[in-house]
VEXZA-408002 format. One record per residue: residue in three letters; x, z, y of N, C-alpha, C in turn. Coordinates in Angstrom, 1 decimal. Layout:
rec resn: ALA | n_u: X | n_w: Z | n_v: Y | ca_u: X | ca_w: Z | ca_v: Y | c_u: X | c_w: Z | c_v: Y
...
END
This chain:
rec resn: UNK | n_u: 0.9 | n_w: 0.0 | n_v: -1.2 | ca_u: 0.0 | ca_w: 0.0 | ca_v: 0.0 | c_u: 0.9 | c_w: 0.0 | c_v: 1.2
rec resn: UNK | n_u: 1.1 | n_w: -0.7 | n_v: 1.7 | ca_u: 1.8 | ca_w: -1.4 | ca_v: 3.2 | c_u: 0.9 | c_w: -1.3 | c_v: 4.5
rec resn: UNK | n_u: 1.9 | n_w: -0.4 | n_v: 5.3 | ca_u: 1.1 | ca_w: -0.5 | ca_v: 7.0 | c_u: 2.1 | c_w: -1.4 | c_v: 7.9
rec resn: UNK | n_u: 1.3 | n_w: -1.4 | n_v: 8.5 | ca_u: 2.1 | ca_w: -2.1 | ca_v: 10.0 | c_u: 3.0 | c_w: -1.1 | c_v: 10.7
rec resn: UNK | n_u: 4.1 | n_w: -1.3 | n_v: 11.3 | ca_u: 4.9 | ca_w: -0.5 | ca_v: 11.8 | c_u: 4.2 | c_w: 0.3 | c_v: 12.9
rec resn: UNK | n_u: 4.4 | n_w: 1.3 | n_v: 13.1 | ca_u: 3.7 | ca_w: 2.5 | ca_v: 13.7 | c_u: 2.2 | c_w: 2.7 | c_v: 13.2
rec resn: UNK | n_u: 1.6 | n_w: 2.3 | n_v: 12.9 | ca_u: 0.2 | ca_w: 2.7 | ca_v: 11.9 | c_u: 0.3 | c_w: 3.7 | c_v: 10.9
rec resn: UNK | n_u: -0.5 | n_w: 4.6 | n_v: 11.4 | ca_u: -0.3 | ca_w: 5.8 | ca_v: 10.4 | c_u: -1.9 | c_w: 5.6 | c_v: 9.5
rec resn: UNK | n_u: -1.3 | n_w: 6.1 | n_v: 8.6 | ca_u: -2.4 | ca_w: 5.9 | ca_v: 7.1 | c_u: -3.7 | c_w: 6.6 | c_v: 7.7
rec resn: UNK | n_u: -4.8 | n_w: 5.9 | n_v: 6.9 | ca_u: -5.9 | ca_w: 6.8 | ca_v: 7.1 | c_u: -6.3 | c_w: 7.7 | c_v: 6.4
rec resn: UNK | n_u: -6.7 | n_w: 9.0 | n_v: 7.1 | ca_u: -6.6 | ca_w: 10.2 | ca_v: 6.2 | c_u: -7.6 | c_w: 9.7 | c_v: 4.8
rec resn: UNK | n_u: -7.1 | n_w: 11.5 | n_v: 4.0 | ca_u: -7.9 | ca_w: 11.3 | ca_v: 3.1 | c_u: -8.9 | c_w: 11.8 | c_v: 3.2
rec resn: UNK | n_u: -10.4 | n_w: 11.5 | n_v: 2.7 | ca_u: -11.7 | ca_w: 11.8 | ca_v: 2.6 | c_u: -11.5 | c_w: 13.3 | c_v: 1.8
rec resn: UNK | n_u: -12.1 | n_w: 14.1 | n_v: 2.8 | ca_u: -12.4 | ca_w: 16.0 | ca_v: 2.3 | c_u: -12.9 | c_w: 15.7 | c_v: 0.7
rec resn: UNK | n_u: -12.2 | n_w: 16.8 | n_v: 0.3 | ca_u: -12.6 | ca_w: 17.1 | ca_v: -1.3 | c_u: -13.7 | c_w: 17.8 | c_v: -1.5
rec resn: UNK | n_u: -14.1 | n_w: 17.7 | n_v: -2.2 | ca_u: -15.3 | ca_w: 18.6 | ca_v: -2.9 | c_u: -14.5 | c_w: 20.5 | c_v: -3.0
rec resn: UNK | n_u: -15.0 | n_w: 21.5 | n_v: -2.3 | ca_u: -14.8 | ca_w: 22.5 | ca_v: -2.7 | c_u: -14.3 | c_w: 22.6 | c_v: -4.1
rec resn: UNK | n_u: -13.3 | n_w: 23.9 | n_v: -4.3 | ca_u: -13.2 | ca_w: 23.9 | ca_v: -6.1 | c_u: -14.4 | c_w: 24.6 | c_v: -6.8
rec resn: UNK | n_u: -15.4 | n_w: 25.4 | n_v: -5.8 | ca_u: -16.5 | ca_w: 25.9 | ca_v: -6.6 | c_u: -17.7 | c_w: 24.6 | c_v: -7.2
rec resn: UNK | n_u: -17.3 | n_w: 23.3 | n_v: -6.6 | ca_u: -18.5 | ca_w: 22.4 | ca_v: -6.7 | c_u: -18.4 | c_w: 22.0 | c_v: -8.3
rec resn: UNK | n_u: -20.2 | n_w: 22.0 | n_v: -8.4 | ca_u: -20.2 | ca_w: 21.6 | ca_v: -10.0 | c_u: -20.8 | c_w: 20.7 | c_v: -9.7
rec resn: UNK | n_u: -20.2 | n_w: 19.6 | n_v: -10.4 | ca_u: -21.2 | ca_w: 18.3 | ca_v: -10.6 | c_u: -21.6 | c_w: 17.8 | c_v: -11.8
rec resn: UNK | n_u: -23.9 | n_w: 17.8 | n_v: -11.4 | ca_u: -24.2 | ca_w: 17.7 | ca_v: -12.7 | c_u: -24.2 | c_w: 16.7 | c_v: -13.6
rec resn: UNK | n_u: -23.6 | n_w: 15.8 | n_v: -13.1 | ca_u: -23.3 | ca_w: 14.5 | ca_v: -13.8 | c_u: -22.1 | c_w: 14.6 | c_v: -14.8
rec resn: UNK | n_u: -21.0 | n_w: 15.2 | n_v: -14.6 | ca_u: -19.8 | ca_w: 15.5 | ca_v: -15.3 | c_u: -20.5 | c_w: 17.1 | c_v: -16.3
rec resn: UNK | n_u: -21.2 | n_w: 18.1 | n_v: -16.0 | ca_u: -21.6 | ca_w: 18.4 | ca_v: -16.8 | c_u: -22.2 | c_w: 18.6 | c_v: -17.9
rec resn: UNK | n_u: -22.9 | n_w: 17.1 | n_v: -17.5 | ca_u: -23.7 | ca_w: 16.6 | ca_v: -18.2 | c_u: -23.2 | c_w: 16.1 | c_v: -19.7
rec resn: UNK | n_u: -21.7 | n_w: 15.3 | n_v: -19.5 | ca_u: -20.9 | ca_w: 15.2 | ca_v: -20.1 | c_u: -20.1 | c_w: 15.6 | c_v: -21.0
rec resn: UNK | n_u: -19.8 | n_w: 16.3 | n_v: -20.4 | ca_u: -19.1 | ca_w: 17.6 | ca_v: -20.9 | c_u: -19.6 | c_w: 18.4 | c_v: -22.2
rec resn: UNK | n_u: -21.1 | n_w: 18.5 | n_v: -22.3 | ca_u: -21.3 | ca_w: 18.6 | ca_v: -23.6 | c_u: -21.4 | c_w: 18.3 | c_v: -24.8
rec resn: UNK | n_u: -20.8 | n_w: 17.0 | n_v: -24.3 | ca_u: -20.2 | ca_w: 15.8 | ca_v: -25.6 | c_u: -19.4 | c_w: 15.5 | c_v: -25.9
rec resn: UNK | n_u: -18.6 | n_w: 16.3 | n_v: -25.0 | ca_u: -17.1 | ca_w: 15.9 | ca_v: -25.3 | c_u: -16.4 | c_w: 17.4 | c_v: -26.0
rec resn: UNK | n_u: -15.6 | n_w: 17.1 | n_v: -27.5 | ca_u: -14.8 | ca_w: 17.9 | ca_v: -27.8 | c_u: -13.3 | c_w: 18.6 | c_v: -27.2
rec resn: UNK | n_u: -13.7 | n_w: 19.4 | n_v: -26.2 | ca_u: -12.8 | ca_w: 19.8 | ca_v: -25.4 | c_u: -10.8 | c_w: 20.2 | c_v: -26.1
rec resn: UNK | n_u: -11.5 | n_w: 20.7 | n_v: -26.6 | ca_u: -10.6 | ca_w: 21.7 | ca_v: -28.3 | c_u: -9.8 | c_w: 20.1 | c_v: -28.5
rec resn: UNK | n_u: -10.1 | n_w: 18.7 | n_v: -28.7 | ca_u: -9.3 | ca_w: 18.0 | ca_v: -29.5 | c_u: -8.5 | c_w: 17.3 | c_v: -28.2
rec resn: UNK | n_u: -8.9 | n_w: 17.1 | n_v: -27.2 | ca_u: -8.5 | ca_w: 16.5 | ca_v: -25.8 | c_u: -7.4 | c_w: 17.5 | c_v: -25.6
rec resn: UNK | n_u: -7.2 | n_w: 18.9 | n_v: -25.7 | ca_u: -6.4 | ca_w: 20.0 | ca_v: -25.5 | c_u: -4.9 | c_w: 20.1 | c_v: -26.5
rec resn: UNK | n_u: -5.5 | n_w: 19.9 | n_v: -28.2 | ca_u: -4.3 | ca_w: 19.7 | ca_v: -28.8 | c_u: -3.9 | c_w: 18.5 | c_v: -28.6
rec resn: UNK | n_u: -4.4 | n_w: 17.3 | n_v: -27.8 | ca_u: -3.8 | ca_w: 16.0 | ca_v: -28.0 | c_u: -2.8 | c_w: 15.9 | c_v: -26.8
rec resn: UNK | n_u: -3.1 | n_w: 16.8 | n_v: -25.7 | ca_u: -2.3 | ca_w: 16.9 | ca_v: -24.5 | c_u: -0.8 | c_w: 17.6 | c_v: -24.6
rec resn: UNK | n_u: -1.0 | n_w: 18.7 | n_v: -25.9 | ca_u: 0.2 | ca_w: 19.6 | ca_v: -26.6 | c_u: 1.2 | c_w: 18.7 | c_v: -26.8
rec resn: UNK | n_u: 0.9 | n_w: 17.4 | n_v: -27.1 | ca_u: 1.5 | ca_w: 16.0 | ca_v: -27.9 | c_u: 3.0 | c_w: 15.4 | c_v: -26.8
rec resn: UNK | n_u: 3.9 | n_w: 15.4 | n_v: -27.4 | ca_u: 4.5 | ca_w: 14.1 | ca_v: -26.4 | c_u: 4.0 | c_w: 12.8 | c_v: -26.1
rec resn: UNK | n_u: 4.5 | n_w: 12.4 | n_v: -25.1 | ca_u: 4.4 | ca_w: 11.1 | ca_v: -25.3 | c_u: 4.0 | c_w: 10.2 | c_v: -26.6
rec resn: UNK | n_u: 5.4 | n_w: 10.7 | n_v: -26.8 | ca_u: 5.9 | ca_w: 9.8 | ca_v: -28.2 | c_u: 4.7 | c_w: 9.7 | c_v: -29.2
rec resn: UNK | n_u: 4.6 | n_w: 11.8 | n_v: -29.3 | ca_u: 4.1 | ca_w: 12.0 | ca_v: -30.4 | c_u: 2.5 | c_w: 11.2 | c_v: -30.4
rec resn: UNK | n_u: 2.1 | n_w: 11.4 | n_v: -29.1 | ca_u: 0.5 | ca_w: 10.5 | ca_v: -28.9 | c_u: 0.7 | c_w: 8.8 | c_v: -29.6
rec resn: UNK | n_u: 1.8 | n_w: 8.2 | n_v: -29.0 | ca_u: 1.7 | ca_w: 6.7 | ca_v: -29.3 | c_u: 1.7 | c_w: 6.7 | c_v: -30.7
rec resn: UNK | n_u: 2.6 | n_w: 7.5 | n_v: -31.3 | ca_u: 3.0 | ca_w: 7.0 | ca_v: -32.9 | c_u: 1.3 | c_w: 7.7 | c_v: -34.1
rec resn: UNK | n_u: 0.5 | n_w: 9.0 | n_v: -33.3 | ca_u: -0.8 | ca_w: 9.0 | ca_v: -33.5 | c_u: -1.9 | c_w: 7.5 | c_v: -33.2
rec resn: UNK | n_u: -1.8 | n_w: 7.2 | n_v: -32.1 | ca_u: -2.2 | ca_w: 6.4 | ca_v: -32.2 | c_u: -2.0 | c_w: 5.2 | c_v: -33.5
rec resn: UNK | n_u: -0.9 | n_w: 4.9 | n_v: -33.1 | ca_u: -0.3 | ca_w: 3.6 | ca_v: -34.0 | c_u: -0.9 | c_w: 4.2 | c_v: -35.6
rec resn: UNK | n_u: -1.0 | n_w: 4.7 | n_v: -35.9 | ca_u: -1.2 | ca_w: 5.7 | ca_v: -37.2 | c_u: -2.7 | c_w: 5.3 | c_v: -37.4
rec resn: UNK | n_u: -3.7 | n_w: 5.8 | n_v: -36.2 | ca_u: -5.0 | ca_w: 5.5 | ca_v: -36.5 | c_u: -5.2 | c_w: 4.1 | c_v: -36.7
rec resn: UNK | n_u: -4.6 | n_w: 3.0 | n_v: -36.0 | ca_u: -4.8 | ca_w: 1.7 | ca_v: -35.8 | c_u: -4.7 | c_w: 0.7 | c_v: -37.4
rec resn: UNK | n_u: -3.5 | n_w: 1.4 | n_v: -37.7 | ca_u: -3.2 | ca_w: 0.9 | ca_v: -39.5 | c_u: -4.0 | c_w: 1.3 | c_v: -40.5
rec resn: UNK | n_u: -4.4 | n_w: 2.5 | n_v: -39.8 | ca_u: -5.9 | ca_w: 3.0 | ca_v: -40.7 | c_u: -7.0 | c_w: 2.5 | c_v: -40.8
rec resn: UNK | n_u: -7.3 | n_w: 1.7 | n_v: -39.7 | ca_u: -8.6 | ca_w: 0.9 | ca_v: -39.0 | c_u: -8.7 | c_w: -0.3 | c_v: -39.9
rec resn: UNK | n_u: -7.4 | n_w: -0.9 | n_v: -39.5 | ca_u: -6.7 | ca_w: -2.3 | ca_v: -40.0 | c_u: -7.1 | c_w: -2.2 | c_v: -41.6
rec resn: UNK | n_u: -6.6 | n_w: -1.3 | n_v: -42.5 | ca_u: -6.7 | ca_w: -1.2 | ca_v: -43.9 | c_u: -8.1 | c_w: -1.0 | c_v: -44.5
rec resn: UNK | n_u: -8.6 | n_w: -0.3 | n_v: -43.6 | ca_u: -10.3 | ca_w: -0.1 | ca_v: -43.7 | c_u: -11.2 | c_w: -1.1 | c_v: -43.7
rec resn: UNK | n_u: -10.4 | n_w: -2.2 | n_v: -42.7 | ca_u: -11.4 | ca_w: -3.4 | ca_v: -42.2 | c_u: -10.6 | c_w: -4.3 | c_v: -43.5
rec resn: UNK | n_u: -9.4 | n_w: -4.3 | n_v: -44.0 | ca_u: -8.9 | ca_w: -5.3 | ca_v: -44.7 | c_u: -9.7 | c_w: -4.8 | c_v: -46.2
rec resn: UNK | n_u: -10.1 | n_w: -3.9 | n_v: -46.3 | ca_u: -10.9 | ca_w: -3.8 | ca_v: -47.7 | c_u: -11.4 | c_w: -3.7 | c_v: -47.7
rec resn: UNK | n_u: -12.5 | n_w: -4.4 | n_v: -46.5 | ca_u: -14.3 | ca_w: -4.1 | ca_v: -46.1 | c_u: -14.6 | c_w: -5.6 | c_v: -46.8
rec resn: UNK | n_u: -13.1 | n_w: -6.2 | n_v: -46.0 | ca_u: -13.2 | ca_w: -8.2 | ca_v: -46.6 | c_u: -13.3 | c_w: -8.6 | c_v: -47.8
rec resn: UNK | n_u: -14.1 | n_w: -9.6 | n_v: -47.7 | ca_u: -14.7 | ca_w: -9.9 | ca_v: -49.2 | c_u: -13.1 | c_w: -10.6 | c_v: -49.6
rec resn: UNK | n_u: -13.0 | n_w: -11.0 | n_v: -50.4 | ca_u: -12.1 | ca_w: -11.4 | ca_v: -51.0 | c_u: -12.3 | c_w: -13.1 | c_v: -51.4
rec resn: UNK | n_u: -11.3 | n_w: -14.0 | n_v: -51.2 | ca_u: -11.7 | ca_w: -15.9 | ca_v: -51.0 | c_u: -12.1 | c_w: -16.0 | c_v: -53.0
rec resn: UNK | n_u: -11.1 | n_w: -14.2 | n_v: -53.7 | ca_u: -11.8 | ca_w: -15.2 | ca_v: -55.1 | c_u: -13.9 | c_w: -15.0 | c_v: -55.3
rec resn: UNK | n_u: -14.2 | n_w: -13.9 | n_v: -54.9 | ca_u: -15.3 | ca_w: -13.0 | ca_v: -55.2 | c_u: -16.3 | c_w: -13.9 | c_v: -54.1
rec resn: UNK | n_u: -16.0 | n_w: -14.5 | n_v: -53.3 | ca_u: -16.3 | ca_w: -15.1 | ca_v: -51.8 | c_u: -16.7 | c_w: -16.4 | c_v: -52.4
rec resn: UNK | n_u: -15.7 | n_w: -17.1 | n_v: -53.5 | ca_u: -15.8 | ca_w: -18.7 | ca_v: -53.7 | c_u: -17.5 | c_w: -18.8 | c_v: -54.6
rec resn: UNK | n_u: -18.5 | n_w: -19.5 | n_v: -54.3 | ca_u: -19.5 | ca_w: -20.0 | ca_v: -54.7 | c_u: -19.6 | c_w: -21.5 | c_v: -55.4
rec resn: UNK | n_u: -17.9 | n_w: -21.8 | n_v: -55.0 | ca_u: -17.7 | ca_w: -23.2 | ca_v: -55.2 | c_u: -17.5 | c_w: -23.7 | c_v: -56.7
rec resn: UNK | n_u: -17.1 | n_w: -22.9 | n_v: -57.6 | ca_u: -17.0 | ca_w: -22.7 | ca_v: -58.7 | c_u: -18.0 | c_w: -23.7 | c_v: -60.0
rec resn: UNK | n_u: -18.7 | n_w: -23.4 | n_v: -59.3 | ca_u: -20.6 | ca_w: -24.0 | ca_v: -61.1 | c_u: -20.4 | c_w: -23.1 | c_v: -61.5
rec resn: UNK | n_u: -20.0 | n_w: -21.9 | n_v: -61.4 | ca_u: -20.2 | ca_w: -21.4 | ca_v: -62.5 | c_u: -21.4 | c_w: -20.6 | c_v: -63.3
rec resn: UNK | n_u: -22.3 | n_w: -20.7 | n_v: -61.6 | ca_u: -23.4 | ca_w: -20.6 | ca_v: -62.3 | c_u: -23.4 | c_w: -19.0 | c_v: -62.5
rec resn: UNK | n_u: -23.0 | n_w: -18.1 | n_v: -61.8 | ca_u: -22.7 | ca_w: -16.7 | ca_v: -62.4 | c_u: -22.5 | c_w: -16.2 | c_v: -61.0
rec resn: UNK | n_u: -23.5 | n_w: -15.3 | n_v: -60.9 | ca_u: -23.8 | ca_w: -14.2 | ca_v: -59.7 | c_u: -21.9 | c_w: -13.4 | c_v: -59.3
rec resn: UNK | n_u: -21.4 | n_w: -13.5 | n_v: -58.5 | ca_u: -20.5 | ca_w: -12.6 | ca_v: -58.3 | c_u: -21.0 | c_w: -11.1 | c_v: -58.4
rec resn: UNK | n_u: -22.1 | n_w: -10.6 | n_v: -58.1 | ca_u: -21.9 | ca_w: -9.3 | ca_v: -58.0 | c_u: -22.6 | c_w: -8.9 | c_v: -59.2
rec resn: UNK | n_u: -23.5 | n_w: -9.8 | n_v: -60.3 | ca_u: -23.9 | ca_w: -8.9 | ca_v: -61.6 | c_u: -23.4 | c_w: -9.7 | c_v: -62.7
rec resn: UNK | n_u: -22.7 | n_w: -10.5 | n_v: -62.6 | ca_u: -22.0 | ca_w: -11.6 | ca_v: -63.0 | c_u: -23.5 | c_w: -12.6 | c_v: -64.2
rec resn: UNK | n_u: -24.5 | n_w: -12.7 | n_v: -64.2 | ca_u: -25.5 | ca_w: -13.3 | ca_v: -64.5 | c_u: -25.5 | c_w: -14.8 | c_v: -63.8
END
């Protein structure tokens, strides 16, 4: 963010008191697992990415054995024979 020489920034807009509740964020708030947000923050850096990366292979392997498979998949066959009761 760049000013013009002698221009001074425009202030910042007054904050919300720290007693302000707002019901929209509270609203929230009761959906959210506070407890797992807390140990995830305990985490390094590191240690968050390499969780991450961790759940993503998990996803990956989940969705790769959800996949039908090209032999169980092929209809192309004649064979005349249900893949799933083999009739």
């Amino acid at each position: 963010m760049s000013h013009d020489v002698g221009e001074l920034p425009r202030p910042l807009p007054d904050l919300a008191p720290p007693d302000f509740v707002d019901p929209v964020v509270e609203a929230y708030k009761k959906d959210v697992d506070r407890t797992l947000l807390r140990e995830n923050l305990k985490l390094t850096h590191e240690q968050r990415v390499l969780k991450a990366q961790s759940v993503h292979r998990a996803i990956d392997a989940v969705r790769g054995a959800a996949r039908p498979t090209k032999r169980n998949n092929d209809h192309s066959s004649g064979s005349g024979t249900s893949p799933l009761t083999g009739a």
